[in-house]
KOLFIMAR-5356 format. One record per residue (C-alpha): residue number from 1; x, y, z; residue in three letters. Coordinates in pm, 1 decimal, decimal comma. Example, Ala and Ser with C-alpha at 12.3 -4.5 7.8 and 13.67 -1.06 7.14 Angstrom:
BEGIN
<pt><n>1</n><x>1230,0</x><y>-450,0</y><z>780,0</z><res>ala</res></pt>
<pt><n>2</n><x>1367,0</x><y>-106,0</y><z>714,0</z><res>ser</res></pt>
REM end
This chain:
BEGIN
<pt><n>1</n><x>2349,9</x><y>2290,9</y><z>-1739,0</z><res>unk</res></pt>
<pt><n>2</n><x>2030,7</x><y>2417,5</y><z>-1968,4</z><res>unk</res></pt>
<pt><n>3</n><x>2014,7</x><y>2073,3</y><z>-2140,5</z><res>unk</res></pt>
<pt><n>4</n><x>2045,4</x><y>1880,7</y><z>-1773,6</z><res>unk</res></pt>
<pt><n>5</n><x>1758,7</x><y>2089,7</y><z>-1609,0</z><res>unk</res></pt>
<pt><n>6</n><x>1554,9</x><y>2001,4</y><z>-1955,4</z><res>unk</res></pt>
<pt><n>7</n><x>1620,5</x><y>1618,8</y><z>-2009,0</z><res>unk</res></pt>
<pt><n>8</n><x>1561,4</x><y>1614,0</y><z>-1606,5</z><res>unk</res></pt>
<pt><n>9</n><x>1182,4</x><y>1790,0</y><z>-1644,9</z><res>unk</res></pt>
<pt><n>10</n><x>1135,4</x><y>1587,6</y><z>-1970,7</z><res>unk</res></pt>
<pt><n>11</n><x>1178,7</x><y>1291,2</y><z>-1738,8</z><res>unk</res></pt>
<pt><n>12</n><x>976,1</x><y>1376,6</y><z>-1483,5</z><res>unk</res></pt>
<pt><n>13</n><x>677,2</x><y>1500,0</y><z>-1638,0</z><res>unk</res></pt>
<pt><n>14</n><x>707,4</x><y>1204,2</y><z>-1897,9</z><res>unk</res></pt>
<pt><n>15</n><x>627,0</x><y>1006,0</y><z>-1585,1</z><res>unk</res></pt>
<pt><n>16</n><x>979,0</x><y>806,3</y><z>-1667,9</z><res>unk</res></pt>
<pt><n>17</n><x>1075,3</x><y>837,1</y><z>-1315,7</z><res>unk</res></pt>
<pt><n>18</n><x>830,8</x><y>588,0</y><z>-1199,1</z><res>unk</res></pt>
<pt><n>19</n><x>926,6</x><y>311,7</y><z>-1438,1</z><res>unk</res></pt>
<pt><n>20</n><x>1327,1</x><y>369,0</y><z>-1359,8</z><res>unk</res></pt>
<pt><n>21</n><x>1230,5</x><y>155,7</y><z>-1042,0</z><res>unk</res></pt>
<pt><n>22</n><x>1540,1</x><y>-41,6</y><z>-893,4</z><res>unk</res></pt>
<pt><n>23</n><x>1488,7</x><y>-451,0</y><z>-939,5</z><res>unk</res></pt>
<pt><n>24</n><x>1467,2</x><y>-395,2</y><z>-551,5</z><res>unk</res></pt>
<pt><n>25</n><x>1183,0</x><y>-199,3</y><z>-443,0</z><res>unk</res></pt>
<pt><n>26</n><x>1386,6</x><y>-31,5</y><z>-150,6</z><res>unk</res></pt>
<pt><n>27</n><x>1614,6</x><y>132,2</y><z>-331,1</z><res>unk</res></pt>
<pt><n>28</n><x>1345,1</x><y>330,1</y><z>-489,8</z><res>unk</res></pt>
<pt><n>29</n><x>1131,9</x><y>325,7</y><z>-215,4</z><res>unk</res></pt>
<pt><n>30</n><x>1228,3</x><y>687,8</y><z>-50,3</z><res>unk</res></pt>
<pt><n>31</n><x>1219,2</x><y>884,4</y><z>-438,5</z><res>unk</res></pt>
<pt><n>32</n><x>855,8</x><y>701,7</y><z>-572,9</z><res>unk</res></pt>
<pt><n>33</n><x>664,0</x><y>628,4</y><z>-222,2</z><res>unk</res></pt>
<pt><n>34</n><x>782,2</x><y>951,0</y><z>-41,7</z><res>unk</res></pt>
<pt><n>35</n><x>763,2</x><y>860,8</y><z>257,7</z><res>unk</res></pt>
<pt><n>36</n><x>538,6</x><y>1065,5</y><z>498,8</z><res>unk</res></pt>
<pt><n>37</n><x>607,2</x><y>1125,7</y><z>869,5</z><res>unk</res></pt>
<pt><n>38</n><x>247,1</x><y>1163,5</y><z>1025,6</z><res>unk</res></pt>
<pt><n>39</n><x>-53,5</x><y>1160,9</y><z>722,6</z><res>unk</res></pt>
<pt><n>40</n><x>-76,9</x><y>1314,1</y><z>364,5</z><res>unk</res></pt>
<pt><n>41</n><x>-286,6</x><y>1548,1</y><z>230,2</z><res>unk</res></pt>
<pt><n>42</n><x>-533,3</x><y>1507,3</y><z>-39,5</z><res>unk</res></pt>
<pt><n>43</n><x>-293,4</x><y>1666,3</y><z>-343,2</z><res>unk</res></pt>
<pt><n>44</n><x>20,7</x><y>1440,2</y><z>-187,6</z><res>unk</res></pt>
<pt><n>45</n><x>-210,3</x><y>1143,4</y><z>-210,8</z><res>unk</res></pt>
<pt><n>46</n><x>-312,8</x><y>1160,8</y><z>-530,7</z><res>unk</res></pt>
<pt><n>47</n><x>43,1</x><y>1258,3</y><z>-674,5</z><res>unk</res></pt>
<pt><n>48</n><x>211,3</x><y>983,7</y><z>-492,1</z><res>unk</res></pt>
<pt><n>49</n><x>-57,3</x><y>695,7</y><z>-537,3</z><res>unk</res></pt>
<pt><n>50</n><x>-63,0</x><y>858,9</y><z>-907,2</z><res>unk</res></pt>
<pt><n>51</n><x>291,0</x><y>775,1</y><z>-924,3</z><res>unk</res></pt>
<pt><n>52</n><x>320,1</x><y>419,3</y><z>-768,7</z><res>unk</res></pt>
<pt><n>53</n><x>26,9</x><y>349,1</y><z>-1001,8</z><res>unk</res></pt>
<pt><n>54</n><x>260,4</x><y>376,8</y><z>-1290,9</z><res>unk</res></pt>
<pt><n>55</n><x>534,4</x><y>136,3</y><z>-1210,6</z><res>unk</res></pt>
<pt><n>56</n><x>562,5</x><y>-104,2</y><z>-1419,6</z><res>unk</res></pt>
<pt><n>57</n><x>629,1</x><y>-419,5</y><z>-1160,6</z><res>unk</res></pt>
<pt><n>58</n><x>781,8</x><y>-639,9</y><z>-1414,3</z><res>unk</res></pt>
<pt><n>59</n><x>1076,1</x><y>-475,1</y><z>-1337,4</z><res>unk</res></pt>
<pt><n>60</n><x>1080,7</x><y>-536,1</y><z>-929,1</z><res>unk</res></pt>
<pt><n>61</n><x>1214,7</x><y>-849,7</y><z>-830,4</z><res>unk</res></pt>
<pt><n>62</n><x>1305,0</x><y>-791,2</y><z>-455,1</z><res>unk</res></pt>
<pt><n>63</n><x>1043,1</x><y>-655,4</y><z>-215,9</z><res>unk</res></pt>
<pt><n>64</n><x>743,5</x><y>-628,3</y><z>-416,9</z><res>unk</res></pt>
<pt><n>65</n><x>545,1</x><y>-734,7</y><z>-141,8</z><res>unk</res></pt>
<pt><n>66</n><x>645,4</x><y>-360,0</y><z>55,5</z><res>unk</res></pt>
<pt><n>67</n><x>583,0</x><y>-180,5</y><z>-291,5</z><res>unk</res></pt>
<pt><n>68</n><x>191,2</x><y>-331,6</y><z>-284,9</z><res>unk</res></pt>
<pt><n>69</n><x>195,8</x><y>-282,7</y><z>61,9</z><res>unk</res></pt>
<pt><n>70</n><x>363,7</x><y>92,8</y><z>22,0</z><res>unk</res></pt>
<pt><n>71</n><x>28,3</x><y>127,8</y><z>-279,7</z><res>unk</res></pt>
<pt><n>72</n><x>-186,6</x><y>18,1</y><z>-32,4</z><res>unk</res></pt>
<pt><n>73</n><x>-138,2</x><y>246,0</y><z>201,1</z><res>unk</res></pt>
<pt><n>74</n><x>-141,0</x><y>520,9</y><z>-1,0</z><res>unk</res></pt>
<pt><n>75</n><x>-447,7</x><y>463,0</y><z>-170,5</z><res>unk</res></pt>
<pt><n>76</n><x>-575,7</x><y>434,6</y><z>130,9</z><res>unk</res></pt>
<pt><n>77</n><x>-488,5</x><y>757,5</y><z>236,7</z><res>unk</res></pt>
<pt><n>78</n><x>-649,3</x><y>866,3</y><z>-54,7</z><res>unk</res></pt>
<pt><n>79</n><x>-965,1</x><y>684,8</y><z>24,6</z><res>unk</res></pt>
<pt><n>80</n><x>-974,1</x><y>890,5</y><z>376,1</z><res>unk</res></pt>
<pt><n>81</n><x>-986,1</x><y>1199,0</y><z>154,0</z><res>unk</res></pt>
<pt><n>82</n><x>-1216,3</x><y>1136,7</y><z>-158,0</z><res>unk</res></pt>
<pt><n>83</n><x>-1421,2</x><y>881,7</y><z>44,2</z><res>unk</res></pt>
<pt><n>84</n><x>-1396,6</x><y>707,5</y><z>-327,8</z><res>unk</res></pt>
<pt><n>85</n><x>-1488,7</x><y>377,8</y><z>-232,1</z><res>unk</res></pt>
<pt><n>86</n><x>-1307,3</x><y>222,6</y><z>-579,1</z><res>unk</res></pt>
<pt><n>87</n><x>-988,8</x><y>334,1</y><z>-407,4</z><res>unk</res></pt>
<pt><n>88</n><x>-1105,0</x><y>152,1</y><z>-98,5</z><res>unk</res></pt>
<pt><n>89</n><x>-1137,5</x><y>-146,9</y><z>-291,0</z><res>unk</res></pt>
<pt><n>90</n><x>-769,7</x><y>-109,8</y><z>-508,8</z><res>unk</res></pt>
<pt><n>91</n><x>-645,8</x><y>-52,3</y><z>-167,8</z><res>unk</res></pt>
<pt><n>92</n><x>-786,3</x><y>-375,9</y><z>-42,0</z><res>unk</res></pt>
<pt><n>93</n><x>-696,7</x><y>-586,9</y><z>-352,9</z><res>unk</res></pt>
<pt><n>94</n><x>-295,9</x><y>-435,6</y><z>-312,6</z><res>unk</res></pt>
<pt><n>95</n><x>-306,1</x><y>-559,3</y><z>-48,4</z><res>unk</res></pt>
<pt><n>96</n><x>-392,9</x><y>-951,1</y><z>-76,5</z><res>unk</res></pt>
<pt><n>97</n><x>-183,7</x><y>-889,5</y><z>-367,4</z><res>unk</res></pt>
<pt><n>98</n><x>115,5</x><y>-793,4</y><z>-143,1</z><res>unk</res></pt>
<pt><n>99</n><x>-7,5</x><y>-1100,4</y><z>63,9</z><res>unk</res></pt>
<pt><n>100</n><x>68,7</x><y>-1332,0</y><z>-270,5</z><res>unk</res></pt>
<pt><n>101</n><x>426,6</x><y>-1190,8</y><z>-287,6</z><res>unk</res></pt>
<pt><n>102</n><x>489,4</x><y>-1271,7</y><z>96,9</z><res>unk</res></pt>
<pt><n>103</n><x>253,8</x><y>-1453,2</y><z>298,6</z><res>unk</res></pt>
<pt><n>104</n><x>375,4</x><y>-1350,2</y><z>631,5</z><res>unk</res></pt>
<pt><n>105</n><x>363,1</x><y>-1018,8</y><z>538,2</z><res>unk</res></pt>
<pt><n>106</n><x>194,6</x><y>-877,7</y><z>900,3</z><res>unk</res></pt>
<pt><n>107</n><x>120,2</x><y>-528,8</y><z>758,5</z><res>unk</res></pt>
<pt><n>108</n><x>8,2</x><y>-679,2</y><z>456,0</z><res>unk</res></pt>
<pt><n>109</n><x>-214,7</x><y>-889,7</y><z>607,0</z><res>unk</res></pt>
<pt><n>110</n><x>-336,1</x><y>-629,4</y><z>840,0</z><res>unk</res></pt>
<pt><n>111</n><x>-416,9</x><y>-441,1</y><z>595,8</z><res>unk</res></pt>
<pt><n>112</n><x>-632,1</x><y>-642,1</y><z>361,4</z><res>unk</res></pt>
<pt><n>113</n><x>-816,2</x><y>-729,2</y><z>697,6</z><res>unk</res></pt>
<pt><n>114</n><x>-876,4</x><y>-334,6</y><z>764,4</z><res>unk</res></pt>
<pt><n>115</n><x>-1009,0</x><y>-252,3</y><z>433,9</z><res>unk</res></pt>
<pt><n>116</n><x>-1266,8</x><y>-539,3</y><z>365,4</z><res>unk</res></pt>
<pt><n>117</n><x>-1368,2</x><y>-454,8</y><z>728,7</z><res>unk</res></pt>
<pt><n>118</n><x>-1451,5</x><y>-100,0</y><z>550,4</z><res>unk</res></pt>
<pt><n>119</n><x>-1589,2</x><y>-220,9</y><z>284,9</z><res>unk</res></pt>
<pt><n>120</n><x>-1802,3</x><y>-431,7</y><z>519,9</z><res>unk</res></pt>
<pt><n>121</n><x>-1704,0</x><y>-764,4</y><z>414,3</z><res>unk</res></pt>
<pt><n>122</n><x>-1662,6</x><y>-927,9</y><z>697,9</z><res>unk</res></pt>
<pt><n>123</n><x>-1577,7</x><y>-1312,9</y><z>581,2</z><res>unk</res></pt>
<pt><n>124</n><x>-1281,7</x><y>-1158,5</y><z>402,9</z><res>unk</res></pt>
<pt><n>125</n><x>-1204,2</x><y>-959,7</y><z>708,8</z><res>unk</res></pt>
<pt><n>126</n><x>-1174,8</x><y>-1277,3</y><z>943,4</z><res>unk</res></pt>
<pt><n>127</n><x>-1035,4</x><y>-1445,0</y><z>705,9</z><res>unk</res></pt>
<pt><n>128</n><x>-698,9</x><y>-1204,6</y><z>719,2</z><res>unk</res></pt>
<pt><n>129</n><x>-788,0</x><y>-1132,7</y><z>1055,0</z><res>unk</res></pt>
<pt><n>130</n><x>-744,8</x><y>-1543,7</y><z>1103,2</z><res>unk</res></pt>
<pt><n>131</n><x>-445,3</x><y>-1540,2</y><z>874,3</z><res>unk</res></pt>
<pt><n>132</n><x>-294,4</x><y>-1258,1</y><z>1038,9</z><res>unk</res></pt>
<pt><n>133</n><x>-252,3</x><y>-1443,1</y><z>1379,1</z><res>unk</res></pt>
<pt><n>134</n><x>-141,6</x><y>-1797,6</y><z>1244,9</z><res>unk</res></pt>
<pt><n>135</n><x>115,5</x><y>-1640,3</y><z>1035,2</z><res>unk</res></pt>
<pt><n>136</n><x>274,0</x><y>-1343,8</y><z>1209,2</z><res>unk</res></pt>
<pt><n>137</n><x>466,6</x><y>-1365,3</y><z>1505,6</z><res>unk</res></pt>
<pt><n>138</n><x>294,4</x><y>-1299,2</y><z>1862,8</z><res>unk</res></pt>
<pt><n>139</n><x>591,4</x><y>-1032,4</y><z>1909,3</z><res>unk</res></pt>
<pt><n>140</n><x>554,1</x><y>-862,5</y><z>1610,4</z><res>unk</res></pt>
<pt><n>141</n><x>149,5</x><y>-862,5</y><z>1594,3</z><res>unk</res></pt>
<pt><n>142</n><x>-87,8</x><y>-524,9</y><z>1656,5</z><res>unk</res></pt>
<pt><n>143</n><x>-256,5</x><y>-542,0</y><z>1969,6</z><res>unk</res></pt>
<pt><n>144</n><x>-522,0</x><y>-763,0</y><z>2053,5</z><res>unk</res></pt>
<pt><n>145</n><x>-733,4</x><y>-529,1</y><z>2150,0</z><res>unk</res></pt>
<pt><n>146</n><x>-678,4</x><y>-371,9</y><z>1812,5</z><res>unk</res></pt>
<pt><n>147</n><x>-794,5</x><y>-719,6</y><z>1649,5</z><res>unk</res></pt>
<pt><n>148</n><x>-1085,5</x><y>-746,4</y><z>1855,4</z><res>unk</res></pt>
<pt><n>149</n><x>-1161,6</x><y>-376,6</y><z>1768,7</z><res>unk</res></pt>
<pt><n>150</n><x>-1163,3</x><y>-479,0</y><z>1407,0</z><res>unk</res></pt>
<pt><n>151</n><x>-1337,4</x><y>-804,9</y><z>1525,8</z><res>unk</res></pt>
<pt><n>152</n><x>-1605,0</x><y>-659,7</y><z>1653,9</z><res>unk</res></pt>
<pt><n>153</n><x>-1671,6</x><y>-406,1</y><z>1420,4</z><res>unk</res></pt>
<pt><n>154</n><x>-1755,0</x><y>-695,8</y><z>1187,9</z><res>unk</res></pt>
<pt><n>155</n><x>-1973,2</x><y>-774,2</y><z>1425,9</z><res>unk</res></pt>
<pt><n>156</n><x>-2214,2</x><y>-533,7</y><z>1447,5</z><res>unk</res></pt>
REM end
């Protein structure tokens, strides 16, 4: 039982956990993306977006998309914390990278558009923004009072 408890730490704090990602990012999705009901703190931020950062994504073949859109996210929430505007910009680059893997991908797209509107680039931002509404489904689409929000924004 000794041994187990060891070889178990030894592969956590080896960071091994993160690169014993499934070929389908959902199976591993709940263990290395921890999934957060409401927002994370600071420490939960960094561990997790610490974490994802390690995958190696060679080894993902179904769903990468969600995984760069899971990163994304994250680093985001990290952003919100450390007002680190390099995370801001991994964030935003996860993103169109998610975007590459599936170009209908709405919360992909959404986000890219969300954090160049941050970032204040605003040719990128209507440029996902644009995307955004040819590609994703009226049904399935944010508000659009939420895309003239981010419109607007751009705007000023």
């Amino acid at each position: 039982m000794k041994q187990t408890l060891l070889l178990f730490l030894l592969f956590v704090s080896t960071g091994s956990f993160a690169q014993a990602v499934h070929r389908n990012y959902l199976k591993s999705r709940d263990e290395l993306y921890n999934p957060a009901c409401g927002w994370r703190d600071s420490l939960t931020a960094a561990e997790v977006t610490a974490s994802m950062r390690k995958v190696d994504t060679s080894r993902i073949r179904r769903n990468i998309d969600l995984y760069y859109t899971d990163l994304a996210m994250v680093e985001y929430q990290l952003y919100a914390h450390t007002m680190d505007t390099a995370i801001l910009r991994s964030a935003a680059n996860h993103s169109v990278i998610a975007v590459r893997h599936n170009p209908k991908s709405g919360s992909g797209l959404w986000s890219a558009a969300s954090n160049f509107q941050r970032l204040g680039e605003c040719d990128r931002t209507n440029y996902y923004l644009d995307l955004y509404e040819q590609r994703v489904k009226e049904k399935y689409r944010i508000s659009r009072e939420q895309i003239a929000i981010l419109r607007a924004k751009c705007a000023q």
